[in-house]
Z-matrix of the N, CA and C atoms (Angstrom, degrees):
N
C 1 1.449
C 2 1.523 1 107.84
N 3 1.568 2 117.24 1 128.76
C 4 1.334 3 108.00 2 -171.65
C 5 1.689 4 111.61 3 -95.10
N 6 1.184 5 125.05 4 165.00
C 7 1.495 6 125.50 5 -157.00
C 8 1.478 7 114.20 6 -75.96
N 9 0.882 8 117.00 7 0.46
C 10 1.892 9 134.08 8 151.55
C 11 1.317 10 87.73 9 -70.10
N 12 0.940 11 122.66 10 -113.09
C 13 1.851 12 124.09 11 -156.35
C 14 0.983 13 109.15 12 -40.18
N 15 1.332 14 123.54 13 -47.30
C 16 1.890 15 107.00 14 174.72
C 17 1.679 16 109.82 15 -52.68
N 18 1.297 17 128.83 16 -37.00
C 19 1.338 18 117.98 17 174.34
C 20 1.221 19 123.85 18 -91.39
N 21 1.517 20 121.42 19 1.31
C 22 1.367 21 126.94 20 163.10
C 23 1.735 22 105.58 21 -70.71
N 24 1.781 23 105.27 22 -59.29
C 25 1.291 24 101.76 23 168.05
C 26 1.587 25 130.51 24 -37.96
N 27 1.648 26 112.32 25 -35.13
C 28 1.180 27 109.51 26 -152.31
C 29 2.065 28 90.35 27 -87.78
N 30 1.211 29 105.21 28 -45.83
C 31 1.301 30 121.74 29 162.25
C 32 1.841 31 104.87 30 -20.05
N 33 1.391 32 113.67 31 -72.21
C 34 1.303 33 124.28 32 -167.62
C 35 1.069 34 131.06 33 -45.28
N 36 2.284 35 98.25 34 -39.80
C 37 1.244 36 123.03 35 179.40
C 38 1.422 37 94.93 36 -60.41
N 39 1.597 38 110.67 37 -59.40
C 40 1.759 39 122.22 38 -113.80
C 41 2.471 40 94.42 39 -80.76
N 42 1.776 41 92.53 40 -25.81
C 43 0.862 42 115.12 41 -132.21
C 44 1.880 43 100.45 42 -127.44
N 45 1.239 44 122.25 43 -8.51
C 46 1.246 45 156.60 44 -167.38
C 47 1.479 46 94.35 45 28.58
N 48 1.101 47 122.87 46 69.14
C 49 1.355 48 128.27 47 156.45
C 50 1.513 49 122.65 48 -115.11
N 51 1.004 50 111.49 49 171.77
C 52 1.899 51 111.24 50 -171.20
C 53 1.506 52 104.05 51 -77.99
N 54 1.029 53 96.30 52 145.45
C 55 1.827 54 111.89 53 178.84
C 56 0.977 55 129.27 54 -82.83
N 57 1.803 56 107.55 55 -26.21
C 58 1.667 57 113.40 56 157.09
C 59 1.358 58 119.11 57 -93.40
N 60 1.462 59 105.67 58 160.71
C 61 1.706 60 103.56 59 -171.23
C 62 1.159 61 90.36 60 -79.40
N 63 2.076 62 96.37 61 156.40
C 64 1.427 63 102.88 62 159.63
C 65 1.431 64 132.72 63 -86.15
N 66 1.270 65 107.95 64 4.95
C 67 1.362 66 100.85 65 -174.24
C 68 1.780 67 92.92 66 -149.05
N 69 0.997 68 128.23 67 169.19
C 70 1.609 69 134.31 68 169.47
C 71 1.564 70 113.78 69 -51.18
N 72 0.792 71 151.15 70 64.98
C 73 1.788 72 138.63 71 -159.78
C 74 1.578 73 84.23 72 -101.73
N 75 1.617 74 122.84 73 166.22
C 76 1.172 75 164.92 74 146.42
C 77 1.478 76 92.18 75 -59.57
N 78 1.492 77 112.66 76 129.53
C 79 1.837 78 105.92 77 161.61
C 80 1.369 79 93.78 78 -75.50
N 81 1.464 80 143.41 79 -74.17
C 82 1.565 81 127.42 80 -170.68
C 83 1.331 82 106.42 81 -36.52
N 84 1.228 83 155.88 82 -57.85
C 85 1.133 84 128.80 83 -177.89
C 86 0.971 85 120.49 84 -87.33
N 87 1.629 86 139.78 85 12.68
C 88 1.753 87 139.69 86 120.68
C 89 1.773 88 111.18 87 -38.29
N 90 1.348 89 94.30 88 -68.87
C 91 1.431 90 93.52 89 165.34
C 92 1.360 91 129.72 90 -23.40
N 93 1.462 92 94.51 91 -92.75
C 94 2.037 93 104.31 92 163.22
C 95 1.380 94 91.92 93 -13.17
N 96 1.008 95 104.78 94 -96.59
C 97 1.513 96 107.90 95 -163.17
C 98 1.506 97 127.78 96 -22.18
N 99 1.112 98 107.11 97 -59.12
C 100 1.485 99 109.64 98 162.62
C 101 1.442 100 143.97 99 -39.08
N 102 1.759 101 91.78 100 -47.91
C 103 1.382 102 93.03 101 148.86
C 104 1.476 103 146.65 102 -89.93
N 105 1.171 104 103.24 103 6.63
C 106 1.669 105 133.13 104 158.10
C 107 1.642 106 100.34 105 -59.45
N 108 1.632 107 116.88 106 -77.41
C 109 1.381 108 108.03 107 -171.77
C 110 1.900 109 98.96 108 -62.52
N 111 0.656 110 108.31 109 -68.21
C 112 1.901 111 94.57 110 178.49
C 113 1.330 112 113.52 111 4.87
N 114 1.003 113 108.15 112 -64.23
C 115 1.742 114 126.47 113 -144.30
C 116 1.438 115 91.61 114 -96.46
N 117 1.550 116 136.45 115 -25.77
C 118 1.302 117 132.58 116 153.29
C 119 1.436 118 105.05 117 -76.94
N 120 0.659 119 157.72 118 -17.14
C 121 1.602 120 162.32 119 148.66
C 122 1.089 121 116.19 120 -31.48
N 123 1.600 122 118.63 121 -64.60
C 124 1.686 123 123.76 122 -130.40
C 125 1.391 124 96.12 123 -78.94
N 126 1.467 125 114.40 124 -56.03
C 127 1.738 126 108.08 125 176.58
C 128 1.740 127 116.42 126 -23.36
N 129 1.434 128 102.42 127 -24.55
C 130 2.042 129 86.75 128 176.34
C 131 1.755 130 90.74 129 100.39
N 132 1.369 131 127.99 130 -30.30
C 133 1.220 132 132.73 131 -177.15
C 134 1.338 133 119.45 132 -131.57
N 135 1.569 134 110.37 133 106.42
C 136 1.469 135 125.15 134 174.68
C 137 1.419 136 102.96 135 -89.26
N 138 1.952 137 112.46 136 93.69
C 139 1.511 138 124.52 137 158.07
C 140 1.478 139 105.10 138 -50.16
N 141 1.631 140 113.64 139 153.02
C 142 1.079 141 123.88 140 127.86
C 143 1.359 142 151.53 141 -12.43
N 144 1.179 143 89.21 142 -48.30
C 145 1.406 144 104.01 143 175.86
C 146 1.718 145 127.51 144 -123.03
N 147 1.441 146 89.54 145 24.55
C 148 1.958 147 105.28 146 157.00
C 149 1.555 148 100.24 147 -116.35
N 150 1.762 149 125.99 148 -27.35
C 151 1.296 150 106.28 149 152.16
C 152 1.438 151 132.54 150 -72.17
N 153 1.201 152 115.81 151 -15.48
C 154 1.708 153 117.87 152 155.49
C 155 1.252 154 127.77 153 -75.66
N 156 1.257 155 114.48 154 -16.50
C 157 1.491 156 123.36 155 161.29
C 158 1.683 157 124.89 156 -88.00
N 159 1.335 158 117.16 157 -38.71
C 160 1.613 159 128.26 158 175.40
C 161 1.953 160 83.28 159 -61.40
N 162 1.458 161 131.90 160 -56.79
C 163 1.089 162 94.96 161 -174.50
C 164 1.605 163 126.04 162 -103.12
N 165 0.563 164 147.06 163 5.94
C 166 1.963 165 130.28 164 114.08
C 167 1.535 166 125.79 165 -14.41
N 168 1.015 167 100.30 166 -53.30
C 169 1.654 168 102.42 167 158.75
C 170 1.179 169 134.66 168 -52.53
N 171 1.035 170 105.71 169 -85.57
C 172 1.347 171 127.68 170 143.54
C 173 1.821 172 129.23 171 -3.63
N 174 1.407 173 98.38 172 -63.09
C 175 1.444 174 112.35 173 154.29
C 176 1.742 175 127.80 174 -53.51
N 177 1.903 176 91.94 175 -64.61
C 178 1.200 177 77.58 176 154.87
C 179 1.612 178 153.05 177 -78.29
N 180 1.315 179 111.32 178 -6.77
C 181 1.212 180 91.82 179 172.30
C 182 1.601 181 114.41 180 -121.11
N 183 1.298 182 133.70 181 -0.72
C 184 1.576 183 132.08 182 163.45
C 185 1.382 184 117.81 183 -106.52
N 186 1.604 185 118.36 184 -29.56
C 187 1.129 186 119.23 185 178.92
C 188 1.307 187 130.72 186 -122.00
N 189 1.475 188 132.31 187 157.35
C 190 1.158 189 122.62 188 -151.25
C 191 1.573 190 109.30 189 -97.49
N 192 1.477 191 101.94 190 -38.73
C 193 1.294 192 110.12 191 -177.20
C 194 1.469 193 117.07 192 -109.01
N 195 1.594 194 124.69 193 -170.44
C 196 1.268 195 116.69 194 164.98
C 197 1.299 196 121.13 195 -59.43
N 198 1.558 197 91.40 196 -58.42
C 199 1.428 198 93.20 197 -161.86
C 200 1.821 199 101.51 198 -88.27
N 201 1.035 200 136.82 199 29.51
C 202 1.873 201 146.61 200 161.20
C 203 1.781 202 75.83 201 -81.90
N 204 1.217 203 126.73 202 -63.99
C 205 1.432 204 135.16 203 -146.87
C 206 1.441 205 102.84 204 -61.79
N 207 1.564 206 120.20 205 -61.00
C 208 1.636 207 134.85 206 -175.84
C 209 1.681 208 86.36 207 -41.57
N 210 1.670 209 105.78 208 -62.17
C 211 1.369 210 112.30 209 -160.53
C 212 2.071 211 124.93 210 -32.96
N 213 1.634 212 71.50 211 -60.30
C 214 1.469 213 69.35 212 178.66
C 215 1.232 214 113.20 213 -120.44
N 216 1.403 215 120.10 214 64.83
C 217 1.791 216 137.11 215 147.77
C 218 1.731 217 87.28 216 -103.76
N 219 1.141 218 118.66 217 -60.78
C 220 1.814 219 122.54 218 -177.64
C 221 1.675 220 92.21 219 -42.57
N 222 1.316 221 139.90 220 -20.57
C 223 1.905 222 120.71 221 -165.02
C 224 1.272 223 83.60 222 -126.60
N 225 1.588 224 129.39 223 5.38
C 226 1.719 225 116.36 224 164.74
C 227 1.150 226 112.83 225 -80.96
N 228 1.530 227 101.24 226 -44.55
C 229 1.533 228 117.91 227 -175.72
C 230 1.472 229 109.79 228 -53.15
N 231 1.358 230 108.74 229 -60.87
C 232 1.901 231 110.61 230 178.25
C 233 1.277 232 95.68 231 -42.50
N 234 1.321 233 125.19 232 -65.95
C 235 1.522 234 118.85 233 -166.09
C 236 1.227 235 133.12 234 -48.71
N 237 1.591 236 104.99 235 -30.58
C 238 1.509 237 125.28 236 171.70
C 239 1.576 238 105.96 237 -59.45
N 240 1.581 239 108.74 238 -50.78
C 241 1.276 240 107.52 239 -165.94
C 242 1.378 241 124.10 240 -88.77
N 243 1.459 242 117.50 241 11.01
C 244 1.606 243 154.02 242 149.92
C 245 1.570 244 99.15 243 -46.80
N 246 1.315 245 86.79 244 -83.03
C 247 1.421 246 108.64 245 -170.67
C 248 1.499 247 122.55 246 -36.31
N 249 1.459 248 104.45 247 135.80
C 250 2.049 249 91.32 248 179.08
C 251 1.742 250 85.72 249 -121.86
N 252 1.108 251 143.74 250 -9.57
C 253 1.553 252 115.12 251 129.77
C 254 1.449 253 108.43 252 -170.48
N 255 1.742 254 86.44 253 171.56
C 256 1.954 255 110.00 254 -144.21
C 257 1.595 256 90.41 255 -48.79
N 258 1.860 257 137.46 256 -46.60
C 259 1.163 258 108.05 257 174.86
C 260 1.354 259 141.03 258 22.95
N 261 1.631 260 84.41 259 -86.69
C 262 1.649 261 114.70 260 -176.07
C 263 1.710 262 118.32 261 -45.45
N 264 1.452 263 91.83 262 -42.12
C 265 1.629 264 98.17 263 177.28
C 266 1.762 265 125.85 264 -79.49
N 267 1.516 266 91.16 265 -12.96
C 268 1.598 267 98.27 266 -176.92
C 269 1.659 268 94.06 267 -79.55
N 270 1.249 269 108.93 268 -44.67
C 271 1.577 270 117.53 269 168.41
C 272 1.404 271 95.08 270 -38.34
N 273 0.619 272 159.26 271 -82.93
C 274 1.712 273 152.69 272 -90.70
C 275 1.852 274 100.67 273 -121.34
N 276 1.506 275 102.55 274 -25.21
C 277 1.039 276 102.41 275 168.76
C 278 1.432 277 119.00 276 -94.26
N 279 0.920 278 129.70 277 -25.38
C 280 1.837 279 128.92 278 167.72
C 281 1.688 280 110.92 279 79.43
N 282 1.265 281 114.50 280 -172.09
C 283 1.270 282 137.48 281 -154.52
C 284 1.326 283 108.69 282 -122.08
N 285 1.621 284 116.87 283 -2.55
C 286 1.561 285 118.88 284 -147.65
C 287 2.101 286 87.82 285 -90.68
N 288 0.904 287 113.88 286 -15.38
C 289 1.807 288 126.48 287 -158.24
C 290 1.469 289 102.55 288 -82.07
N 291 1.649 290 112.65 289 -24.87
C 292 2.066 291 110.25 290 -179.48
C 293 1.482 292 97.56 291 99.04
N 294 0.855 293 89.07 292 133.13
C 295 1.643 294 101.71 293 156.12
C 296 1.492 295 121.30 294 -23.23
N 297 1.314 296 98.57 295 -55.33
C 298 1.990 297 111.83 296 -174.43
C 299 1.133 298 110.46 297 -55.60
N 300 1.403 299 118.09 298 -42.52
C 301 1.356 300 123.15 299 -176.43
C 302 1.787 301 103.52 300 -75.18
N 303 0.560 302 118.30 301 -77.29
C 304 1.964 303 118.69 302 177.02
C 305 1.607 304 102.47 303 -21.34
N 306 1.197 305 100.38 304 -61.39
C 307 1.749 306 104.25 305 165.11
C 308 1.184 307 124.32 306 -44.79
N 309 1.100 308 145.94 307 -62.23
C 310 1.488 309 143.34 308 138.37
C 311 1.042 310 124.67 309 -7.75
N 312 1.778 311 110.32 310 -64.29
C 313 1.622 312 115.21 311 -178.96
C 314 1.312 313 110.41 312 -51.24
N 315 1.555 314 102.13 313 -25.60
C 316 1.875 315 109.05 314 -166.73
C 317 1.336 316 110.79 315 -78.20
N 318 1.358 317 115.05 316 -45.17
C 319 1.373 318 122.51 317 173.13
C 320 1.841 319 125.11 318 -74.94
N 321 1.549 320 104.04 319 0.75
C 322 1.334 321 104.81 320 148.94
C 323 1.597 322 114.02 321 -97.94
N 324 0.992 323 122.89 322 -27.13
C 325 1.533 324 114.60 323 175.87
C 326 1.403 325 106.58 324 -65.63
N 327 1.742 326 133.72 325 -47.24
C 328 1.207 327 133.05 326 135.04
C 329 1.869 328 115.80 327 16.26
N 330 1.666 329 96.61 328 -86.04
C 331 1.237 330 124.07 329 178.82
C 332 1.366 331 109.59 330 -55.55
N 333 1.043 332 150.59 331 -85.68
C 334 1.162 333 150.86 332 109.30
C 335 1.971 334 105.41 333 60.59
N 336 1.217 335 88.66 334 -98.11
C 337 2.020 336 97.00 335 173.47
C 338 1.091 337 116.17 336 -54.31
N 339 1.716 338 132.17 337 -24.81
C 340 1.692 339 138.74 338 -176.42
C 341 1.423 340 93.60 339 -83.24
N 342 1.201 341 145.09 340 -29.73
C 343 0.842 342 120.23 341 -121.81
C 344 1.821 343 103.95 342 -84.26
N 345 1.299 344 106.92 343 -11.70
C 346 1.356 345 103.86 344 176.21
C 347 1.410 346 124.74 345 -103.45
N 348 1.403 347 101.69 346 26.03
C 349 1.440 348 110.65 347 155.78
C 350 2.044 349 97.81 348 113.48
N 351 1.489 350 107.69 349 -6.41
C 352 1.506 351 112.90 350 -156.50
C 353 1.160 352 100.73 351 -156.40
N 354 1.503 353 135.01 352 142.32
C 355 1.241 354 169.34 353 152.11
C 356 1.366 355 117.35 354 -81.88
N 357 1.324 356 122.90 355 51.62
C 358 1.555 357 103.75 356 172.12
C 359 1.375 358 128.78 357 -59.70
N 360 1.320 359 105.78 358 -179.69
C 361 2.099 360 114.51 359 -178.33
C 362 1.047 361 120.45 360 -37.54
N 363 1.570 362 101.03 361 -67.73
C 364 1.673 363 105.59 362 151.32
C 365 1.323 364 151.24 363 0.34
N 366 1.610 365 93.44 364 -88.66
C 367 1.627 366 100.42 365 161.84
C 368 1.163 367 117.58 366 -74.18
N 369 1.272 368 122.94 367 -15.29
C 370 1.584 369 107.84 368 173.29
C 371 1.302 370 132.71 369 -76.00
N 372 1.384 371 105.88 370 -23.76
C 373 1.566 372 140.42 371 162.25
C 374 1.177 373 104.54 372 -50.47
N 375 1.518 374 119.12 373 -67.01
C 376 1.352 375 114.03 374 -162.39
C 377 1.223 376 121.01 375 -71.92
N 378 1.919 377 119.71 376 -39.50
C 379 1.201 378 144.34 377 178.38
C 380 1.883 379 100.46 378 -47.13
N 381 1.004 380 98.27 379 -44.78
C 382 1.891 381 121.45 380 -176.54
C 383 1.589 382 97.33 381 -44.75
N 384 1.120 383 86.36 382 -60.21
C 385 1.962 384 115.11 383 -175.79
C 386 1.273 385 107.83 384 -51.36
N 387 1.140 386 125.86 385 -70.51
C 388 1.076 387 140.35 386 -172.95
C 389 1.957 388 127.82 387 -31.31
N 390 1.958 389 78.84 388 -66.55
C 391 1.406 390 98.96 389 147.44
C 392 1.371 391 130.51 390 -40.18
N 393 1.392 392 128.81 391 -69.79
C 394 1.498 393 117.32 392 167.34
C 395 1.327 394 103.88 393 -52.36
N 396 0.831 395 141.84 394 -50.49
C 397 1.715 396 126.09 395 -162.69
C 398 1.359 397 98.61 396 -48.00
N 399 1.440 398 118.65 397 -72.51
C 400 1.304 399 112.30 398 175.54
C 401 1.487 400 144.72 399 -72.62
N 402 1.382 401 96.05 400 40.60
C 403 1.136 402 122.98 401 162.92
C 404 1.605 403 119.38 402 76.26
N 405 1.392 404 124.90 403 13.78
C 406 0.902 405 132.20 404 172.98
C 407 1.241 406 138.11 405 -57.69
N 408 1.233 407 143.60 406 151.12
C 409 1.448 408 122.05 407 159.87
C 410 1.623 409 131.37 408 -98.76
N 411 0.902 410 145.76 409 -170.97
C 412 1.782 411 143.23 410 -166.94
C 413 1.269 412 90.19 411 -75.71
N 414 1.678 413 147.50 412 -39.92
C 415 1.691 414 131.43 413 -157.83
C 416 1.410 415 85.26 414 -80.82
N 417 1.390 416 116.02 415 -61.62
C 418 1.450 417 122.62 416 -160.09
C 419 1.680 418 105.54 417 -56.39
N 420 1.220 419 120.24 418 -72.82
C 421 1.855 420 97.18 419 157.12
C 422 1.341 421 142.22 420 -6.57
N 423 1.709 422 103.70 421 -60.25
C 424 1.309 423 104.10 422 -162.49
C 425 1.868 424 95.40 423 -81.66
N 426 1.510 425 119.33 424 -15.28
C 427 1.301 426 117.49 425 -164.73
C 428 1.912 427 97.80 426 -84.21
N 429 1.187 428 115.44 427 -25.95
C 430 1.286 429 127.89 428 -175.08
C 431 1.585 430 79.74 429 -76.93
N 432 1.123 431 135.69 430 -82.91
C 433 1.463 432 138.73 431 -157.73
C 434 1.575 433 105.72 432 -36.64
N 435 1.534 434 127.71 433 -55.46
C 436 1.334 435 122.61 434 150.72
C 437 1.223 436 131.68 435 -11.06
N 438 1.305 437 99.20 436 -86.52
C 439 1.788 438 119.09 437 -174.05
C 440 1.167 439 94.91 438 -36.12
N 441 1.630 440 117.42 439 -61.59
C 442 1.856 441 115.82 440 -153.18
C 443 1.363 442 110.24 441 -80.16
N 444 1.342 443 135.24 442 -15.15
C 445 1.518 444 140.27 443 145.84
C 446 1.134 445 137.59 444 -56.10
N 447 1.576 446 93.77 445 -7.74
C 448 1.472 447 104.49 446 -167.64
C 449 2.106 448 89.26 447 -92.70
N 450 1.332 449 104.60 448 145.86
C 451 1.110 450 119.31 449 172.77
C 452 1.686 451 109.24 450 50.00
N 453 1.216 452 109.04 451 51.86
C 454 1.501 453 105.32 452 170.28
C 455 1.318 454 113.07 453 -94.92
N 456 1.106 455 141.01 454 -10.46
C 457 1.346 456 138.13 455 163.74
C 458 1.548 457 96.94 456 -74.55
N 459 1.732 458 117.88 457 173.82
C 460 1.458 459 122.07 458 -148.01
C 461 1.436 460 104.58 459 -52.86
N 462 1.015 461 127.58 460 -162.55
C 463 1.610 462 152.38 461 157.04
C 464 1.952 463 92.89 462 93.70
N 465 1.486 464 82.47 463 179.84
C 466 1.585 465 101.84 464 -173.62
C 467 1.914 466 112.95 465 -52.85
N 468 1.262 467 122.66 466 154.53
C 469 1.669 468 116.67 467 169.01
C 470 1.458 469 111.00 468 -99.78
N 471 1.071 470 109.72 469 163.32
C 472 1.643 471 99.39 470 -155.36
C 473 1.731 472 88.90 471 -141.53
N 474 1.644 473 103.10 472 59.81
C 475 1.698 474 122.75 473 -179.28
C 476 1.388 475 93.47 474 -117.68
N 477 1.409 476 115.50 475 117.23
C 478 1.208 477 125.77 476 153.19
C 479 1.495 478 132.97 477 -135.03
């Protein structure tokens, strides 16, 4: 059983939700996701407006619709709360995507922690983290850290 389904299962138990997906998702971009809500998480306080932003993201870049998007932030979240740490999820997402893409993911997690106007220790810590996991280096970080800061107060995100 691969470590998606063991935490879908465990999800189902822990969490009484269904064990099969509802819709086709990518596990890396389950993943992503997961560590998207994480990183809106860790502060201890999920704003408003990092859950209005995780899904904008979200939408735009794994899912098509709203509710594809609601869908699977609700099977990130279980997964998140599976998880005893993000590691596991950088695992799950792999190396096979390029550099560019990891960069991206980074500069939405970026987006993600700004989104309520502030970056605490926390997220900056983890966001930090994150980055090395996925193999990044300190320019490529701090250039991902840019991009996703950029325009975090209202209007459109300009992550692609």
């Amino acid at each position: 059983m691969s470590l998606v389904a063991r935490l879908r299962a465990y999800a189902a138990n822990a969490f009484g939700l269904s064990a099969e997906p509802t819709a086709e998702v990518d596990d890396e971009h389950l993943a992503a996701t997961a560590l998207l809500v994480h990183v809106a998480r860790v502060d201890g306080v999920l704003a408003p407006t990092e859950v209005e932003r995780l899904a904008r993201l979200v939408r735009g870049r794994y899912a098509e619709t709203d509710a594809e998007a609601r869908a699977l932030i609700e099977r990130a979240t279980a997964m998140d709360a599976a998880t005893r740490d993000v590691a596991q999820l950088v695992e799950m997402i792999g190396r096979e995507g390029g550099e560019d893409a990891r960069a991206r993911l980074l500069s939405m997690a970026w987006s993600v922690a700004g989104a309520d106007g502030q970056v605490d220790e926390f997220e900056e810590a983890l966001v930090w983290r994150l980055g090395r996991l996925l193999g990044l280096d300190e320019p490529a970080i701090a250039f991902a850290r840019a991009q996703g800061l950029t325009g975090t107060d209202a209007g459109p995100l300009q992550i692609s």
